[in-house]
C-alpha positions as a Markdown table, in Angstrom:
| # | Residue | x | y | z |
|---|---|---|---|---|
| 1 | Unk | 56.7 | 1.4 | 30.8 |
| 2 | Unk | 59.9 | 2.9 | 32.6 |
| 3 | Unk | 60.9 | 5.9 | 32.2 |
| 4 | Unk | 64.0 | 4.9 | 30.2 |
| 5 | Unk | 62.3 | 3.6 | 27.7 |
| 6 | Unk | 59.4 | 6.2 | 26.9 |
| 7 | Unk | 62.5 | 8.4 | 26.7 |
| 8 | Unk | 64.0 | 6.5 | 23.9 |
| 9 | Unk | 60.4 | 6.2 | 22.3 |
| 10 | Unk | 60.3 | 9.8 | 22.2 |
| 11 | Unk | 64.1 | 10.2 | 20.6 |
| 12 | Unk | 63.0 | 7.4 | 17.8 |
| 13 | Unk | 59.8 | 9.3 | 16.9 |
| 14 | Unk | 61.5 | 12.7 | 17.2 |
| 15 | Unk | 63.8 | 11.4 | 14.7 |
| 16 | Unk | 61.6 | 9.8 | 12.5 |
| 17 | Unk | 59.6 | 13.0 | 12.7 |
| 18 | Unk | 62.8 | 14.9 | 11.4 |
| 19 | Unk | 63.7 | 12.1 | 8.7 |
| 20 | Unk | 59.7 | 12.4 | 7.5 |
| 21 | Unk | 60.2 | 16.3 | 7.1 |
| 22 | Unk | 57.4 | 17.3 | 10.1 |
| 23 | Unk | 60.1 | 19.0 | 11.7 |
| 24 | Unk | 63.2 | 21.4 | 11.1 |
| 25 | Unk | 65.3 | 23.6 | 12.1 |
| 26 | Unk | 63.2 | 25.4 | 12.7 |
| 27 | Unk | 61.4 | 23.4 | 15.4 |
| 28 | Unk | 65.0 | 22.9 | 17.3 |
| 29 | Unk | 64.3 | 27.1 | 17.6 |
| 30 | Unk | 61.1 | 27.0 | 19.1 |
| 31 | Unk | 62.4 | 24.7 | 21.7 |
| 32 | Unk | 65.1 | 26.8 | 22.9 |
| 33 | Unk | 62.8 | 29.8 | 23.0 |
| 34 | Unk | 61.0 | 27.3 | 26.0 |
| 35 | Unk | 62.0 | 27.5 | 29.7 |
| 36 | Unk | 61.1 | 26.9 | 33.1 |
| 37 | Unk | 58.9 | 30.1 | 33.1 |
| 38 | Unk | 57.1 | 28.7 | 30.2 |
| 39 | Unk | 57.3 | 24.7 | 29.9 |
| 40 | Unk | 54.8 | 24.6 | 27.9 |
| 41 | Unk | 55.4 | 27.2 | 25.2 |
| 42 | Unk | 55.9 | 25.0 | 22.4 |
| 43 | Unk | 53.3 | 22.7 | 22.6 |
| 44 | Unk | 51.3 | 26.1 | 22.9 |
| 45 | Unk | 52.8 | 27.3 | 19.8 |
| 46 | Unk | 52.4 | 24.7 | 18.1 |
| 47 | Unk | 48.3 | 24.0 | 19.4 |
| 48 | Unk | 47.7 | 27.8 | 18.2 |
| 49 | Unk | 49.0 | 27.2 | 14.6 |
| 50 | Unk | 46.6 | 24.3 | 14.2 |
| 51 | Unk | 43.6 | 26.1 | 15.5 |
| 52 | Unk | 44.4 | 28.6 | 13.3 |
| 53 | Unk | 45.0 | 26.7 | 10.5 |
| 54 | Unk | 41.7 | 23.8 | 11.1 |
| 55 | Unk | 39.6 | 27.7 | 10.9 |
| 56 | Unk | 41.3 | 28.3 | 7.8 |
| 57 | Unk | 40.6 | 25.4 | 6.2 |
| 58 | Unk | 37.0 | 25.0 | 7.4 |
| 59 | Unk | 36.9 | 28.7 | 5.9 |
| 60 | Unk | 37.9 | 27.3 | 3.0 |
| 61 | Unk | 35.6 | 24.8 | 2.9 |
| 62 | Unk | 33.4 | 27.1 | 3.4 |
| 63 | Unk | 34.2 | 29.6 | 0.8 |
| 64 | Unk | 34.6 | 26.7 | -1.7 |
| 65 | Unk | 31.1 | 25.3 | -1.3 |
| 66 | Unk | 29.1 | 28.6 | -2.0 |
| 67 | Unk | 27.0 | 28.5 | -4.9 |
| 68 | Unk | 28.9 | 31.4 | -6.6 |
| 69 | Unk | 32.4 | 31.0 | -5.7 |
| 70 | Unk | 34.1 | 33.8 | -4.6 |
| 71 | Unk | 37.7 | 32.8 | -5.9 |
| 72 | Unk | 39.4 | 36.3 | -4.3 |
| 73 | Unk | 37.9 | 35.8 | -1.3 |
| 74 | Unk | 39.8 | 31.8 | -1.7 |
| 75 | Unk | 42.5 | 33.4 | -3.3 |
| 76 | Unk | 42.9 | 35.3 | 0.4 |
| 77 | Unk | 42.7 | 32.3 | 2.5 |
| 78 | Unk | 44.9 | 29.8 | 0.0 |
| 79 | Unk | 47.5 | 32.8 | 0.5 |
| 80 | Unk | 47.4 | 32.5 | 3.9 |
| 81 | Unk | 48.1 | 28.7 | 3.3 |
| 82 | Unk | 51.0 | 29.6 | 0.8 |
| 83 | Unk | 50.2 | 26.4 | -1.5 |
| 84 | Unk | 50.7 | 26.2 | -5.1 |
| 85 | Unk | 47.2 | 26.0 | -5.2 |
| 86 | Unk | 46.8 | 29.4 | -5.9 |
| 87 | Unk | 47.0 | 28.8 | -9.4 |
| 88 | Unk | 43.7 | 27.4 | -9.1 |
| 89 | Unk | 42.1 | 30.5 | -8.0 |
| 90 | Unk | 43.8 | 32.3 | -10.8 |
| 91 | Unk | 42.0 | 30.2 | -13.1 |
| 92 | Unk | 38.8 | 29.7 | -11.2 |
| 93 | Unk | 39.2 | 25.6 | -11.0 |
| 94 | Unk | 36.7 | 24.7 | -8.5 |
| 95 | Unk | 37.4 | 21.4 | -8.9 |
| 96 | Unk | 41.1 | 21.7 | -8.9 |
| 97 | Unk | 41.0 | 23.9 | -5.7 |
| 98 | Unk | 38.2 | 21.2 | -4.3 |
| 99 | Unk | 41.5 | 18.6 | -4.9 |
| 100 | Unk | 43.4 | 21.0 | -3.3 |
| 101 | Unk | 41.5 | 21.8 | -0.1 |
| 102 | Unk | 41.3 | 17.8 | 0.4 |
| 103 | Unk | 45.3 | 17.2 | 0.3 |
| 104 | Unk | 45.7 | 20.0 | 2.9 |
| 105 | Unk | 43.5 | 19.1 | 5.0 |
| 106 | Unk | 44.7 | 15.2 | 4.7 |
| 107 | Unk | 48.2 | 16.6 | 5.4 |
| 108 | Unk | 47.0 | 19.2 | 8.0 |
| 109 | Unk | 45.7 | 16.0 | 10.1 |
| 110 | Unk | 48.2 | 13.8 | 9.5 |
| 111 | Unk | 50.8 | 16.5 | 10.9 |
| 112 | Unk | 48.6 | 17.4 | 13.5 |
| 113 | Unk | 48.2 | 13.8 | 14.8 |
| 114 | Unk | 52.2 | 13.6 | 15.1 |
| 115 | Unk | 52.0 | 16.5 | 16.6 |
| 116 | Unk | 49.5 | 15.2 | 19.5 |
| 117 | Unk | 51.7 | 11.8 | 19.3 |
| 118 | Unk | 54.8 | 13.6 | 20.4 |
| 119 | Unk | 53.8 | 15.8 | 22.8 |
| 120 | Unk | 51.4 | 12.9 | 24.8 |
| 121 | Unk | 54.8 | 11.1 | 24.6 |
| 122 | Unk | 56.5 | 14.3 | 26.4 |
| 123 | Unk | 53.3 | 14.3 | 29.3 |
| 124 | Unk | 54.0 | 10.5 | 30.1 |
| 125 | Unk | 57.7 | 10.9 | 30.8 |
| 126 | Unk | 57.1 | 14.0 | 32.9 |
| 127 | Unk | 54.2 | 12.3 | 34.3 |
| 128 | Unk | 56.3 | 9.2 | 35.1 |
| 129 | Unk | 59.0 | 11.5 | 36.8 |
| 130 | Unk | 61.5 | 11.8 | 33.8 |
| 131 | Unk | 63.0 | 14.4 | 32.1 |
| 132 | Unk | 62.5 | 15.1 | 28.3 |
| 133 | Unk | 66.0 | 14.8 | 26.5 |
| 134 | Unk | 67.0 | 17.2 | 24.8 |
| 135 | Unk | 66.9 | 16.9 | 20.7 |
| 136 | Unk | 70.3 | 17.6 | 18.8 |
| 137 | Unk | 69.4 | 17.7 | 14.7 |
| 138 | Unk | 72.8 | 16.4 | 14.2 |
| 139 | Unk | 71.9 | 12.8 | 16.1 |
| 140 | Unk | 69.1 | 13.3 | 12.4 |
């Protein structure tokens, strides 16, 4: 594939990324923190949030599959999460923070294979010689 192309591959997925809510503002920030000193400080960034938050979850797991349940000690790590599943804890649902635990996680891979998507997108056009261009939120 030329490099013309895998660059407008990556604008149509970084858009759709956008329009799908996986990135912000927000993200547009982290990029301009990046520079030739550091071209690879987002896709760091963003690697350390999910290791962090895969350990969290299997902590969760974790916590959630004890025979005695210690809902504080899942109360901790759901806070860490900031979901409305804290709720749960406050009520000591195991089976609605079980329900819980599986939609983050569903969502936690599906971002995180977007994630991977984009950035393996990025590798081939520097790979192939290109440049990545630049993303503008008002072309969202």
């Amino acid at each position: 594939m030329e490099v013309g192309q895998m660059q407008r591959r990556l604008v149509e997925f970084t858009k759709s990324l956008f329009m799908e809510g996986f990135l912000d503002g927000q993200f547009l920030q982290l990029q301009q923190l990046q520079d030739e000193s550091n071209p690879d400080f987002v896709v760091e960034v963003v690697s350390l949030f999910f290791q962090d938050s895969e350990k969290l979850l299997n902590d969760l797991t974790s916590a959630l599959e004890q025979q005695n349940v210690d809902f504080k000690k899942v109360d901790a790590h759901v806070h860490q999460l900031k979901g409305s599943s804290s709720s749960f804890c406050e009520e000591q649902n195991l089976e609605g923070c079980m329900r819980c635990l599986q939609q983050v996680k569903q969502e936690f891979y599906l971002a995180k294979n977007k994630f991977e998507t984009l950035f393996t997108l990025e590798q081939q056009i520097l790979a192939a010689g290109g440049s990545i261009p630049a993303t503008e939120i008002t072309s969202f």
